[in-house]
N, C-alpha and C positions, 0 to 999 in steps of 0.2 A: 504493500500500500504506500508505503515512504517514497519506494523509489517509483512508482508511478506519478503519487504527485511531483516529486522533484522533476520528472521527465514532462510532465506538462507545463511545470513551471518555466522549464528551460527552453518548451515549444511558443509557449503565452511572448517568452520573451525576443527570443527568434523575429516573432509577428510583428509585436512593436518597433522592433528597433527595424526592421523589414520597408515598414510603416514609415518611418521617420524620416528612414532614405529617399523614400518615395516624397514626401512631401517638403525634404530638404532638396531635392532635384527640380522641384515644381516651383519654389521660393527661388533657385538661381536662372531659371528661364527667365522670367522678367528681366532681373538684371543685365544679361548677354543681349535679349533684344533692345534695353536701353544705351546699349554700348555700341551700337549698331549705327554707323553714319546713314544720318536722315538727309534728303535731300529734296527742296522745294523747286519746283519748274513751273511757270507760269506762261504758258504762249500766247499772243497777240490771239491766234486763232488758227482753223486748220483747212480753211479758203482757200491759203495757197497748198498746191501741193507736196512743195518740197518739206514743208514743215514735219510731215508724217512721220517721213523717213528719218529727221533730224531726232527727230520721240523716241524713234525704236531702237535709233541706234544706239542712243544717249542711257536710256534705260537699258539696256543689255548689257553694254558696258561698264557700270555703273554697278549692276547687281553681281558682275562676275569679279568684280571690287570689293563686293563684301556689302554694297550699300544698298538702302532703297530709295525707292523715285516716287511721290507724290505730284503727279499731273495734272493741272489745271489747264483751263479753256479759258481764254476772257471774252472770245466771241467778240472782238472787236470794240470792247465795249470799258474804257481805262475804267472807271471808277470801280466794274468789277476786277479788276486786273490789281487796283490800289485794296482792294479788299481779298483778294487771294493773298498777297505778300503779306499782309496784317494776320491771317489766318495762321501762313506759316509761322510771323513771328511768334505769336501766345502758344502754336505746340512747339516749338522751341530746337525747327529744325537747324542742321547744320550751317547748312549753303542752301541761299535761294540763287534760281538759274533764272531769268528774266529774260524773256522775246518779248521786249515791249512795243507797247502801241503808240505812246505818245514819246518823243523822247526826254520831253521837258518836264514833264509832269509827276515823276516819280521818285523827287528827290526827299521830300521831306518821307514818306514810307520808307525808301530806303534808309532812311539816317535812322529811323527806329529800329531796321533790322542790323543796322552797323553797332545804333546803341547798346541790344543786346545780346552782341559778340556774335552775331552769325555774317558770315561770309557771302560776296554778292556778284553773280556773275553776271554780266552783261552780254548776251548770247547771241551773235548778228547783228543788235541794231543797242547803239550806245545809248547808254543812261545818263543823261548831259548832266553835269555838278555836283555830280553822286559818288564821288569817289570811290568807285566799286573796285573790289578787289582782284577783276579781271573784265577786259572788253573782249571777246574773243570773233573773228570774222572773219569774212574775206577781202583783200585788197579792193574796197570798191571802183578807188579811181582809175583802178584798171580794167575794172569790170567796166566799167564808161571809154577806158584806153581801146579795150578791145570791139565793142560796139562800131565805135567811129573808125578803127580802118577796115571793118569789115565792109563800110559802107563807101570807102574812098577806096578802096582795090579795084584798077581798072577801071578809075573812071578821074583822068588827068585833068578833067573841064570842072571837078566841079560838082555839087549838087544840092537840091534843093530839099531839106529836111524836115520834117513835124517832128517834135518834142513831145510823146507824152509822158509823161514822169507819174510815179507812185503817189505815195503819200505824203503833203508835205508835212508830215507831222513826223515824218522816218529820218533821222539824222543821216542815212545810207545814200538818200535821196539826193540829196546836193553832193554830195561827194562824188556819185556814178556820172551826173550830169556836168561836174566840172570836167573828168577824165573826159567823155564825149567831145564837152565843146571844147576841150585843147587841141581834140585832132580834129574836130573844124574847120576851125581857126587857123591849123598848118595844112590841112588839104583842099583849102579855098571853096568849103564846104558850107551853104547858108542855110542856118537856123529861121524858117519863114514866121513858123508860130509854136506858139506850148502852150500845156496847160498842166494840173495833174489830177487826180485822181483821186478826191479824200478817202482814208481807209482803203485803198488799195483795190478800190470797185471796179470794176473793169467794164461793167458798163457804161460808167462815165468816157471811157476812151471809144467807145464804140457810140454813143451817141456824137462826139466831137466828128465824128467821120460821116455821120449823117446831116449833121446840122451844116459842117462848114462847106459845101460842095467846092465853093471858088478855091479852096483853098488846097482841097484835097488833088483836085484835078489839073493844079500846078504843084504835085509834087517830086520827086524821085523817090521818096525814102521814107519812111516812117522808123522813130526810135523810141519804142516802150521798155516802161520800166521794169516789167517782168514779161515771162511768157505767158502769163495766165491775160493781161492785158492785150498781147501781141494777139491771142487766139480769137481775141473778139471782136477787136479790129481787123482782123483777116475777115474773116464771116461778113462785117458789114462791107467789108471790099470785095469781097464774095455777091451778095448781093445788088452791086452796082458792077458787076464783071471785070472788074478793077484786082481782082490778085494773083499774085503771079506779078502783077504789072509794076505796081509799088514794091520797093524791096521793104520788107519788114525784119528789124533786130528784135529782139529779148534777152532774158537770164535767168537763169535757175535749170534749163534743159528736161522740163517737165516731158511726159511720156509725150503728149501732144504737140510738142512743139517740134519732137525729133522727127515726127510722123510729118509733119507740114515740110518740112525742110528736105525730106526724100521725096514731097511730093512736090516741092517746088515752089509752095506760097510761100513759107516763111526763107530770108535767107541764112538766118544763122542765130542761137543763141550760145549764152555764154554757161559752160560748164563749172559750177563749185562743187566739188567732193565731198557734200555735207557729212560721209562719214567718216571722213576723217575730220570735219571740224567737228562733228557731235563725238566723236572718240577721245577728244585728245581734251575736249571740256571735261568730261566725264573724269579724266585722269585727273584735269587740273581741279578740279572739284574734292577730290578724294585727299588729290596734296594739298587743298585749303585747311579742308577740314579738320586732318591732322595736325596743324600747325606749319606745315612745311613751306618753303619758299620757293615761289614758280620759278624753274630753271631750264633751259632749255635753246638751242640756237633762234629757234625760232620766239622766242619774248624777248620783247622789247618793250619801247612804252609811249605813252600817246596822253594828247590832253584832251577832258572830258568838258572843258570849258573855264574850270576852274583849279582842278588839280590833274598835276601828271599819274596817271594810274598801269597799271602792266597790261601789254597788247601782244595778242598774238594777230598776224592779218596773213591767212593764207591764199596760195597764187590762184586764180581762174583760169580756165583753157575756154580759147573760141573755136564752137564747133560749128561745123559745115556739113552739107553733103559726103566734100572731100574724106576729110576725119573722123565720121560718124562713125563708121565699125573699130575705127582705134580706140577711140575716145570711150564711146560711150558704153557699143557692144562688146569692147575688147575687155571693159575695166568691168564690167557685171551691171554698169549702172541700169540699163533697159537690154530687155533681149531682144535678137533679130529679129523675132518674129515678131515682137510686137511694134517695133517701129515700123517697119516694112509690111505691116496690115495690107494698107490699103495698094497699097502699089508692088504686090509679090513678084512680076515680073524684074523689078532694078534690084531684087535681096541679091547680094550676091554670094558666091558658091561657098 
């Protein structure tokens, strides 16, 4: 009888202490996913297309880092965009990653998320007087550089251009359009009219082309500020049998745009390797958070209007017909097949 109860005694204890482990395992879970790099991302919206791809990349990245991604939409709409960032600040993530809307608009939210020791990225389009802890992009005024000699090749006389420009609320925006009018200005190239685009509507561009006929029907050229703009202007030059005829630029090398360009309406947009600028954020993001200090050939630094802050600005490629299967189909960015939809005959072998 003795050694039975001592033998239960010794199973009773087994149990609890069994017990304790279990619930001492369950008490350090919290903690590990408290020690876990948070990361706040707030995108302008996902209108344009390229932004998607910049999400997925950004997020896989990021999670193979050890961290996680809180995604936000602002839908075009800053005051939700000033109220996403405020959200991250009170859970108390790490690093906010910022695609913003307005560029001028979001300094005093940022200075709260600066207040509270979280780290602020500035993701494609600059946070003006925000002293964020990184600008990260692509060289726009090259993205403008390469526009304007796509537009001046093989043509020594000259030509006469429409401007229409994005958002002027996008810091990106003057910048693409100084690189354009430099080469201009050196290929004796005239700027006849502009306009842009608020919020990045692309309908707006595509009404300018119906409203202004005198203007349209003296042109050679059209320069929009994305391809998603370029695509709509095609259509309304499409419907006045005008395409083809006007050469039309872009950027970002959206799926449609590669499509237009083998089919001959669009001439050429400009290629940025968003995954590698959403890669190498994601890294720089993981080295904020840690404390560490962005190092790298490529950082450098740039002023936000009022303070000089750390910039990375990576290079764009202009794509053509010519380059299309190097560029575009070589690097994974769209496949053959689906650029070459509509026109299977010119895919080649």
């Amino acid at each position: 009888m003795k050694k039975g109860r001592l033998l239960l005694f010794i199973l009773s204890m087994c149990l609890l202490m069994g017990c304790g482990s279990k619930r001492g395992n369950e008490q350090l879970k919290p903690a590990e996913d408290k020690d876990k790099i948070e990361i706040g991302m707030s995108f302008d919206s996902f209108v344009i297309e390229r932004w998607q791809r910049d999400r997925d990349v950004f997020v896989s990245t990021a999670k193979e880092l050890g961290a996680t991604v809180n995604v936000q939409n602002a839908n075009g709409d800053v005051d939700k965009q000033i109220e996403q960032i405020e959200y991250f600040v009170k859970k108390g993530v790490d690093v906010i990653v910022i695609v913003c809307i307005d560029s001028d608009s979001l300094k005093d939210v940022v200075d709260k998320a600066k207040d509270a020791g979280i780290k602020i990225i500035a993701y494609d389009r600059l946070v003006t007087n925000s002293n964020a802890d990184l600008y990260i992009t692509f060289d726009n005024e090259m993205v403008g550089n390469l526009m304007g000699e796509a537009l001046a090749e093989n043509n020594p006389d000259g030509k006469r251009v429409l401007m229409l420009g994005g958002s002027p609320l996008d810091n990106n925006v003057p910048l693409v359009e100084t690189g354009f009018e430099a080469v201009c200005n050196r290929k004796n190239m005239t700027i006849v009219d502009s306009m842009h685009c608020d919020g990045w509507r692309a309908e707006f561009a595509a009404e300018y082309i119906y409203n202004n006929p005198d203007v349209v029907s003296n042109i050679d050229a059209i320069m929009c500020g994305n391809d998603n703009l370029a695509g709509q202007v095609i259509r309304a030059l499409a419907e006045k049998r005008m395409a083809g005829e006007i050469e039309v630029v872009g950027q970002d090398a959206d799926l449609e745009a590669c499509q237009r360009i083998v089919e001959g309406t669009q001439t050429m947009t400009v290629y940025k390797p968003v995954e590698k600028l959403a890669k190498r954020a994601a890294e720089c993001a993981i080295d904020l958070a840690n404390g560490k200090t962005l190092e790298g050939d490529d950082v450098t630094s740039i002023s936000d209007g009022k303070y000089v802050i750390p910039y990375i600005g990576l290079k764009p490629t202009p794509v053509t017909k010519d380059n299309m299967n190097e560029v575009i189909i070589g690097s994974g960015f769209h496949l053959k097949e689906e650029v070459y939809l509509n026109v299977p005959e010119k895919m080649p072998k």
